[in-house]
Steps between C-alpha positions, in 0.01 A plus 500: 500500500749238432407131668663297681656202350699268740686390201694849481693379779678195460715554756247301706555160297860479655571228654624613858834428653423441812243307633445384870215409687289816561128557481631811193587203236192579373534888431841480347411572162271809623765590700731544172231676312495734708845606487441545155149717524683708817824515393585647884823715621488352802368192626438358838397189628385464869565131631720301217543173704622207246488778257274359247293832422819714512713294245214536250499863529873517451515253243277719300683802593768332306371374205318835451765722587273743686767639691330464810645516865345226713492378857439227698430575840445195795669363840489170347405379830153432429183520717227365683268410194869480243633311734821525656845405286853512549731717281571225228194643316658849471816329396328290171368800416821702485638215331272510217415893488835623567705407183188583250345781641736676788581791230141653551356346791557477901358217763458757817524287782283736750173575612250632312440824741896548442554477147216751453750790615716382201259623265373868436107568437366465152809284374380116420272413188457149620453389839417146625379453853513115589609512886321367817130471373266582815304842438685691731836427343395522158322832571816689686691351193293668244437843734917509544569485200231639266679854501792325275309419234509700174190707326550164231568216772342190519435292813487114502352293830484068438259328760225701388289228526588309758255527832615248763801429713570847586527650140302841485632660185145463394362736708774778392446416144140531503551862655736621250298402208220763613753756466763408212489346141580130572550152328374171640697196451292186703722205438837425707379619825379810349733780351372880520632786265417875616576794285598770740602725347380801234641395206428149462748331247348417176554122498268456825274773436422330198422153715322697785267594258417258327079332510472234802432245240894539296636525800369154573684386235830677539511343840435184349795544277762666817363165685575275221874660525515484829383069511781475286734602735367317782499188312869539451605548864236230559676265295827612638362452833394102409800435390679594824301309716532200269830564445669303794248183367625526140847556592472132727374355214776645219747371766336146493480475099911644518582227712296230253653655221873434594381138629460495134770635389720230696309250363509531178895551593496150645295347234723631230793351629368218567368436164896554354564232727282217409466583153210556238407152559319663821368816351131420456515348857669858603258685335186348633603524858589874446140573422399262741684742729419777345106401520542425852692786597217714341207347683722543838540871412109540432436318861748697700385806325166436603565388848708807562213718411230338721748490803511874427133561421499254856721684701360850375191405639601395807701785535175752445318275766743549702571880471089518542533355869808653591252839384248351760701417783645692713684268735809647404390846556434409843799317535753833398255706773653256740805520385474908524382496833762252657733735326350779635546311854902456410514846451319621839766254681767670339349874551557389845833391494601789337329711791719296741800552290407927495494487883829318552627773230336763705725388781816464333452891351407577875796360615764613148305857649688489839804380346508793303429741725821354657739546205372875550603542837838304403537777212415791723871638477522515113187729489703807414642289226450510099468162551263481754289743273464262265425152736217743631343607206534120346237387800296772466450530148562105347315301763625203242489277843065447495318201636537257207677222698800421302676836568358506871662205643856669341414815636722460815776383312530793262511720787755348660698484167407856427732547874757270387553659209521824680751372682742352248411735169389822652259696468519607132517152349252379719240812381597362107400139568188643656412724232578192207318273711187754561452657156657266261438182592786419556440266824878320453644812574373551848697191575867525601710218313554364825223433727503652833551271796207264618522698871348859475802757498521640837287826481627831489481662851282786543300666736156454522262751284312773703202418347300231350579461130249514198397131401561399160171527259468339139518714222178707407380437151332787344172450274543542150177606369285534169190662514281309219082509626308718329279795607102539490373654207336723761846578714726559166275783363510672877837468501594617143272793591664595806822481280383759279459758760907488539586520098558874443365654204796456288428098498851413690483141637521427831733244716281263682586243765294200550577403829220262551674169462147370337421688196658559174367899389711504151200437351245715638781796434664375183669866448652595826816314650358291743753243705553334849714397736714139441460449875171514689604674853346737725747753426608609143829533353435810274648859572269731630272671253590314237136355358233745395230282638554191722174164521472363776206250647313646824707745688732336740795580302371888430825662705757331300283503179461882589896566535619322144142666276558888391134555422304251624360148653238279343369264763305179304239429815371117553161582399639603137467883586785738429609758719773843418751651742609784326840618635577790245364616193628457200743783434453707128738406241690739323320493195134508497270369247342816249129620585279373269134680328270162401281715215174265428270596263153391540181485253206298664556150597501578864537207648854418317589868623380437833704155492803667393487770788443226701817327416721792505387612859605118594852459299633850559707521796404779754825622536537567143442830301220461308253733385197298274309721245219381373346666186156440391416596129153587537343141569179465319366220799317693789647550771872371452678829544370544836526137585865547440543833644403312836843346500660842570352432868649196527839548403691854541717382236206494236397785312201470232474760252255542172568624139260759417423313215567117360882564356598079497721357602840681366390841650366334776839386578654845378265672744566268822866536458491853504358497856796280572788621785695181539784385331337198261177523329332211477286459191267230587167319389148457729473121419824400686542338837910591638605208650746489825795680513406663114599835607830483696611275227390782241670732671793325593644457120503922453758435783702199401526617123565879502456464103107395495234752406257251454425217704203257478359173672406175427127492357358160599092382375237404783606150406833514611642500175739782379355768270833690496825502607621851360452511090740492195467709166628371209593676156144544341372669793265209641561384866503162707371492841823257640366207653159533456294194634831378596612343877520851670813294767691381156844683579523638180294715597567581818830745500545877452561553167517762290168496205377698181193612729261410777059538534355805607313274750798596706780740400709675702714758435694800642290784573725738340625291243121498422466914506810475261329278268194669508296153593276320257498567167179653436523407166417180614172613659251332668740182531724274365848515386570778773700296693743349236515849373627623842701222545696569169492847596666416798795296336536760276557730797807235600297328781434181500144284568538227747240188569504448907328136521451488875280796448194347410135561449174306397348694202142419351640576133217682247323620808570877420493499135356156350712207315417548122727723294278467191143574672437864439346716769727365758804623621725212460401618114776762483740255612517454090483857442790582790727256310532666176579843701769317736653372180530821332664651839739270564569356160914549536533362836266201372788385256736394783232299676530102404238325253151384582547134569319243341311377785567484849727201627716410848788634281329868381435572864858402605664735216248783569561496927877376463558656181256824484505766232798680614872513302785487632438304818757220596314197650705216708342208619665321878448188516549371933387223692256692777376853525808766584450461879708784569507528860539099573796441301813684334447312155145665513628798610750534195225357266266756578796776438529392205136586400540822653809591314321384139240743639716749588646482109130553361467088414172313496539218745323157487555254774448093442541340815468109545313471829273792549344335850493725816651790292136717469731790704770518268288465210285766585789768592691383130160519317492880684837581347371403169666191480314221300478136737445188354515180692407087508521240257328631171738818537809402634497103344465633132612876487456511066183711564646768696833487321348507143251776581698725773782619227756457759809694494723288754332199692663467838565190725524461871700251576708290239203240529296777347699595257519148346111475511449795277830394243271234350234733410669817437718258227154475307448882450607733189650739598643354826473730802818489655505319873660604811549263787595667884668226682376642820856293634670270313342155593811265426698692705283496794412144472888403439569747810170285709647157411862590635409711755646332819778380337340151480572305156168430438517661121208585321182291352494365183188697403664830634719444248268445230314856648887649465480411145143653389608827717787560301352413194194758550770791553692424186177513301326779664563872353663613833490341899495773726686437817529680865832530526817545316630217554263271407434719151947405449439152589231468229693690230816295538296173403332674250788671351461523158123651542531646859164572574442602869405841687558586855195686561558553891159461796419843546426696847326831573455459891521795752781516760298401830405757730569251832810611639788243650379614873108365402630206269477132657516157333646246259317475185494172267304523142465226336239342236471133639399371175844581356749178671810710554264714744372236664820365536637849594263461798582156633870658532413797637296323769699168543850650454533831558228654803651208784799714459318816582543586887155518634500870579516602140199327430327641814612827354462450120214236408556292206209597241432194245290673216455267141222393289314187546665444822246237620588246235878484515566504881658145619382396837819642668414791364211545639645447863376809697817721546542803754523815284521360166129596373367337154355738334395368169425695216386834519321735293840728502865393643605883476343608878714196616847537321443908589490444885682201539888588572655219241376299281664103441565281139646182629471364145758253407388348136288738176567728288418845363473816708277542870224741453465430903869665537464752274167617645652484870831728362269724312249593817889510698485173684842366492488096465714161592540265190678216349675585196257350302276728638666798361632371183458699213405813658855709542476453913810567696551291830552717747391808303132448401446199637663201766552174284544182760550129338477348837243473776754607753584815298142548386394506883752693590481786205173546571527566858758739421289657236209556767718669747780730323323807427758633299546188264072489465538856387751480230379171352142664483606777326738339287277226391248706423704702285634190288130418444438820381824453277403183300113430605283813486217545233711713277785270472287194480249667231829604284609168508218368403398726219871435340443127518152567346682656196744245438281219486224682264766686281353817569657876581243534735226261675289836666163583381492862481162630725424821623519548820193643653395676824274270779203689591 
């Protein structure tokens, strides 16, 4: 064994370049070794502060050229025992780390608990955790993030010796050296090295192991290092607080010096004057001078330093009693409470002030009810409309004093104005004044007359009118406590009992105000209402399964849920009200025979049965046969048999003789009736949701005749996650003692084969093949053969990694190929005979690899064994939230149509948070997901490894991330950027959009500049309309470059009639501007002008996503029959029974999948003309275009009522969609753009298509 020599690393003699006080001066150099032993992908450091530690890690990064990512992860705020610090810290650090080492390192200003979402399990080689130091904090540190660390990391803690003023690191430390390899370093405050992981690296294994008594004196030398470099900031640190001193002094000896200087001046001329008679007398009263001048320096030198010394003292003496005394302490209490006194005086003024306001609204209340009675005679009036709807719906006039005592006033304006003006101007002035601000515009440019206008003579009311209220704010909500562990595993239980046995998803509301459920059920759409009210806004029907707390909102709960209520009691118990059952969906999952061969070890049998009987739903067709080959233990046949009593579904049979385990299979499926046999071993334990998840993939990939789980060891560690095959005929288990959550392994994908632990297959396609090989008897080899067999056959063998099962590996047949006598013996002998079989198909499968690396597994679950496969990696910011927001929507057609063409599809996405739904349904499809920093930050590993076709970016951002990197491959793939819209345009459109000459920012037009640049550099930009695909090509005419691939719609007409139809419908994604501004003119602009009626008839439905966050506070002014919806699960039960749909948009760009949606289900719509740009709409023929809010109001009010006009723009506008947006035309487009950007006749991977069971 080589030793360890310190000297091999002289990385840790650099001298640092930064140094600042820090208690980690001291481990600098060991700090920089360790770079060098480690040599990490991926380093993080967990509390940076001045940055000390961090900078040495980088600085060797640098000089070593290890290639390593690294980040720095703090608040810079500091903390109790830290200390507390402003943010000049962060910025000296950024000052100094920025410009050396900002091309491979990041300072994460965050939490710790945050940033550990940014990184994926089993990714960093070298973490340092040097945050808040107390035993609880250190602890949930280490516990959170532990997971990330890799089978080679290395974990550092400093304070490992320090036991008082709150610092318990020791205790931690002194646990984790029980369990791990560690290193001890006892000077500077302590420093503690763990080796977590598997494979230690060979630099510290080597140190770890070395006798107590050199490891003495290697810490002798790292301390020696480390003095060194606390002697230098020492030094520097002397010399600043000397520095002002010396600096006095330099000044004094400057200003002596020129004295000099001018004497010696004076002197010389002097001595021109009188001659060299006088020299000699010259000469000795210069050095005279000079002596004196001298001795007078030495003196004032000296003095200067004792007043210091003097006054330094005093200074300390006096800082000591200041310490002591607290006079002044008690002084500033007085001061606080006599302030505290000022206040209470004014707290009652103000209460004074609110009751003389009180009075004045009391009285501006009666005067108001006057103006109504004056304005009786214009209530059949337009006008009047209006005047009534402004006080009922913009109480502007509340009890904030300075528009109270003007109340009267206005009033009597408003009636002046009336008066002079009429009715119509007077309603614009209103409206300006109300919903624009506009308060000059109220005002008449001539003030009315100080006397009141003489009143308008009317009779007296019959009745005592309505007094006027303020406006009713509604109560924007968002649920964040959490659950009980105890309450959230009811609850997701209760769920269960709704999900049908095809898996589908469920709607839920959460209409508890309180609690946020997304992550006790991460997979089903869960959401809530923006507003909390008594009543909700939804449609009826329109949520599989409503939340509520208690049960006094159960009716209207009851009326909105189609299956069912949840009630969350106050005691933490959870309650059902099932409404309906769940109805059957079309297709149902296949039957399913679980074959288990057993051979004594009854308890792991027993176990197993166990399990099954717990995981399989009841519902579900399944028969379990369980055949016992002649078990030599007493008693375990009957012992089993017993379970036959327990379970209908269980049948135990018995070979007549001990066959093993390949005709023990052969015989169990033969007693099979269902439509999958399930081959499976006696020493596994199915895990939840195993089987439906099994079954599920015969159903979602008509192709598969094999399909097998994830394999995971007792540990938690994965033993396999399906297998590959390579040339020579040897196999690799993929993943094995791997992070069973790493999400390259967890996605359908297609493999060479999986175990016979658990393979299922077709119970025909199993007859056809004649089963197992019984060439291959008793075991081993069977189930690659039958896999190959299989392919052969033109099927295909699928991994399913949400089906998985705990399996006690060598149970059934030992661990030892070489040990004779044991069956895992003629896993040797099985190999030869597999290679002979298959020897031709084995010469298409890739090379055995080397040795196993991050970059083998990529290429062999990216890459696989088959030819002919096109692979495209999409690159996008979040997950494909497809029914949140159209750009998600179009995103996640695009995956489908690369699907659809027979492509491999791997997704990088830049912030995976809150996206476990979409993940999961994408990683169903087969779709590869990779997200966070390591991933997304440096994409070379999936882009060297994944043999990429086309890479694909979302957004033009995107598409400029992935230039840089793509640029560094040979050969290139070629890169395709969808513009979703074209930004510049929107944003020029935004900045202009009232007509206002604001213009645009200067860094908008630095964004202008990158966008374009990214489309003239990228292969092809895909665009959503026509006309944005022209406007590309005709700047980049010479290499025009662009593809209109259109949005795509496959929506049924809607079976709700006109008769049953009732509402106005706005969509809108309020984290898009132009929607949210959309809304404010809808709202502000265009519903005043609506006659109350039609809203009594036709309520105004508000549905977008993240609602909540975007609504202004005059938004959120509680309206009759406007209802905010929110987002939903699904817009289509809305825009199907709502009569018309609205797209008051006046500034973006691109198409509106929310119009084309609406036309497509036949709900005919009101829009701008940006709304429908692009899309081939005719005003007045499958559509109503309106610029203006008086037109806008007015078309759709016409639109709600003419029968005959809703009926031909339905139809009509449906059939345009169908024209230039359904899935043929859109998937034609797309395939044609495919082909001119690759150069290719055709981009479609030939498959054959095969027949779901």
């Amino acid at each position: 064994m080589t030793k360890f020599n310190p000297l091999n690393y002289p990385i840790a003699l650099t001298e640092p370049a930064r140094v600042a006080p820090s208690g980690w001066l001291h481990h600098v150099p060991f700090a920089m070794y360790l770079i060098d032993a480690v040599h990490p992908e991926l380093l993080v450091e967990l509390g940076a502060h001045h940055g000390v530690s961090y900078c040495a890690f980088c600085q060797a990064i640098k000089a070593l050229g290890t290639g390593t990512q690294a980040y720095a992860v703090d608040t810079w705020q500091g903390d109790d025992q830290a200390g507390f610090y402003g943010p000049k810290v962060l910025e000296n650090l950024r000052q100094h780390h920025d410009p050396l080492y900002g091309g491979f390192s990041q300072l994460l200003q965050t939490t710790f608990s945050e940033a550990a979402h940014q990184f994926s399990d089993g990714s960093i080689d070298l973490l340092h955790i040097d945050g808040c130091h107390t035993y609880d904090a250190v602890y949930q540190d280490w516990m959170e993030w532990r997971p990330k660390v890799s089978n080679r990391g290395v974990v550092l803690f400093h304070d490992t010796h320090l036991r008082n003023g709150g610092f318990e690191v020791w205790k931690l430390w002194e646990e984790l050296q029980e369990q791990y390899p560690t290193f001890d370093i006892p000077y500077g405050y302590g420093l503690g090295v763990v080796a977590v992981g598997s494979d230690i690296p060979t630099g510290l294994r080597e140190l770890i192991e070395l006798p107590e008594d050199e490891k003495v004196t290697v810490i002798e030398y790292f301390y020696q290092l480390g003095k060194r470099v606390s002697a230098a900031e020492d030094r520097r640190a002397l010399q600043e607080a000397h520095g002002y001193e010396i600096r006095g002094y330099q000044e004094q000896i400057s200003g002596y010096q020129e004295l000099q200087v001018k004497t010696d001046e004076h002197y010389r001329l002097n001595l021109t004057n009188f001659g060299r008679q006088h020299e000699n007398d010259l000469n000795t009263l210069r050095q005279a001078l000079h002596a004196k001048y001298e001795n007078d320096l030495l003196n004032l030198t000296h003095t200067l330093k004792t007043e210091y010394e003097t006054q330094q003292q005093d200074l300390t003496k006096q800082l000591s009693e200041l310490a002591l005394d607290n006079r002044e302490s008690d002084l500033l209490l007085s001061h606080q409470q006599f302030h505290i006194e000022q206040l209470e005086l004014e707290l009652d003024s103000v209460k004074e002030h609110a009751k003389r306001v009180e009075h004045q609204f009391a009285s501006a209340q009666h005067y108001a009810l006057m103006l109504e009675h004056q304005m009786t005679a214009f209530h059949n009036t337009r006008a009047w409309s209006m005047i009534q709807r402004w006080y009922r719906w913009k109480r502007r006039l509340m009890p904030d004093g300075s528009r109270l005592e003007r109340l009267y006033h206005l009033l009597m304006t408003s009636q002046y104005l009336l008066r002079k003006e009429g009715p119509i101007t007077l309603t614009k002035r209103l409206y300006r004044w109300t919903f624009k601000g506009e308060r000059q515009s109220f005002m008449p440019a001539v003030e009315p007359p100080n006397l009141a206008p003489e009143p308008i003579a009317m009779p007296e009311p019959a009745g005592e009118l309505p007094p006027l209220t303020a406006p009713v704010y509604m109560n924007v909500v968002f649920p964040t406590a959490k659950l009980s562990e105890q309450t959230e595993h009811e609850l997701a239980q209760l769920v269960k009992q709704y999900v049908t046995p095809s898996h589908r998803y469920l709607s839920i509301l959460n209409w508890t105000a309180d609690f946020d459920l997304t992550e006790a059920l991460p997979l089903h759409a869960v959401f809530a209402p923006p507003i909390d009210e008594d009543t909700l806004p939804y449609m009826d029907g329109t949520a599989d399964l409503v939340v509520i707390r208690g049960n006094e909102r159960l009716d209207e709960a009851r009326r909105v849920a189609k299956h069912g209520v949840i009630c969350l009691e106050d005691n933490g118990s959870v309650t059902n009200v099932l409404i309906q059952t769940v109805e059957a969906t079309q297709q149902q999952l296949p039957s399913v025979s679980l074959v288990l061969p057993s051979f004594n070890h009854r308890d792991y049998t027993n176990n197993c049965l166990e399990q099954m009987v717990k995981t399989i739903p009841s519902d579900m067709d399944v028969e379990i046969i369980v055949v016992d080959d002649c078990s030599t233990e007493e008693g375990v046949y009957e012992e089993i048999k017993e379970w036959e009593t327990r379970d209908p579904r269980i049948q135990v049979l018995q070979n007549p003789q001990n066959m093993g385990y390949l005709m023990t299979c052969k015989f169990g499926a033969s007693k099979a009736t269902k439509d999958i046999i399930v081959t499976l071993n006696n020493d596994i334990l199915p895990q939840e949701g195993w089987i439906q998840a099994l079954a599920r993939t015969f159903v979602d990939f008509p192709d598969a005749g094999v399909v097998g789980g994830m394999l995971i060891f007792p540990d938690g560690r994965l033993q396999e996650a399906g297998a590959a095959v390579f040339n020579i005929g040897n196999a690799w288990n993929v993943g094995r003692l791997e992070d069973p959550n790493s999400p390259e392994y967890n996605f359908v994908r297609k493999v060479d084969y999986v175990s016979g632990a658990l393979l299922a297959t077709p119970r025909w396609l199993w007859n056809q093949i004649g089963g197992y090989d019984e060439r291959f008897r008793p075991i081993y080899y069977e189930d690659t053969d039958y896999c190959f067999a299989v392919r052969a056959a033109g099927y295909e063998v699928y991994f399913q990694p949400y089906c998985r099962v705990i399996h006690f590996e060598g149970v059934t047949s030992g661990t030892d190929p070489s040990k004779k006598g044991t069956l895992k013996h003629y896993q040797a002998l099985n190999h030869e005979k597999f290679l002979e079989k298959w020897k031709d198909m084995l010469e298409e499968q890739p090379p055995s690899p080397p040795d196993v690396t991050i970059a083998t597994v990529l290429r062999t679950t990216l890459v696989g064994s088959r030819t002919g496969t096109k692979r495209v990696l999409i690159c996008a910011p979040l997950m494909p939230e497809f029914d949140r927001e159209a750009g998600s929507r179009r995103f996640a057609d695009f995956i489908e149509m690369f699907q659809e063409l027979g492509w491999s599809v791997t997704l990088l996405v830049q912030n995976p948070n809150k996206g476990e739904r979409y993940a999961h349904l994408l990683r169903q499809q087969g779709v590869a997901v990779f997200g966070g920093v390591p991933y997304f930050n440096n994409p070379n590993l999936l882009l060297a490894n994944g043999q990429f076709d086309l890479v694909m970016g979302i957004f033009w951002e995107f598409g400029e991330h992935l230039l840089k990197f793509i640029s560094q491959l040979s050969p290139q793939p070629k890169l395709i950027v969808d513009t979703i819209d074209l930004h510049f345009v929107r944003n020029v459109r935004g900045a202009f959009v009232d007509g206002d000459s604001v213009g645009l920012e200067w860094s908008q037009g630095e964004n202008i500049v990158r966008e374009l640049n990214v489309y003239g550099k990228a292969d092809g930009a895909f665009t959503v309309s026509e006309k944005e695909a022209e406007t590309l090509n005709n700047l980049f005419i010479q290499r025009p470059n662009a593809f209109y691939v259109p949005q795509k719609g496959s929506l049924e007409l809607s079976p709700v009639p006109y008769e049953q139809r009732r509402g106005i419908l706005f969509v809108g994604n309020f984290r898009h501007p132009p929607n949210i501004q959309a809304f404010d003119y809808l709202m502000q602009d265009i519903v005043p002008l609506l006659d109350l009626d039609v809203l009594r008839d036709h309520p105004l439905y508000i549905v977008g996503n993240d609602m909540q966050r975007f609504l202004g506070k005059s938004a959120q002014i509680k309206i009759p029959n406007v209802r905010m919806i929110g987002w939903v699960p699904s817009v289509i039960p809305y825009t199907e029974r709502s009569r018309i749909t609205v797209v008051p948009l006046l500034a973006g760009a691109g198409t509106k999948r929310k119009l084309l949606e609406a036309l497509m289900v036949g709900t005919p719509s009101v829009s701008t003309s940006i709304g429908v740009e692009g899309m081939n709409l005719e005003d007045g023929k499958h559509v109503l275009v309106a610029d203006d809010p008086n037109s806008f109001a007015q078309a759709i009010t016409t639109l709600l009522y003419d029968e005959s006009l809703w009926r031909s723009i339905a139809t009509q506008g449906r059939e345009i969609i169908q024209q230039y947006n359904s899935h043929e035309i859109a998937m034609a487009k797309f395939e044609m753009a495919l082909q001119q950007v690759l150069g290719e006749e055709t981009v479609r991977i030939n498959q054959p298509v095969r027949t779901a069971l």
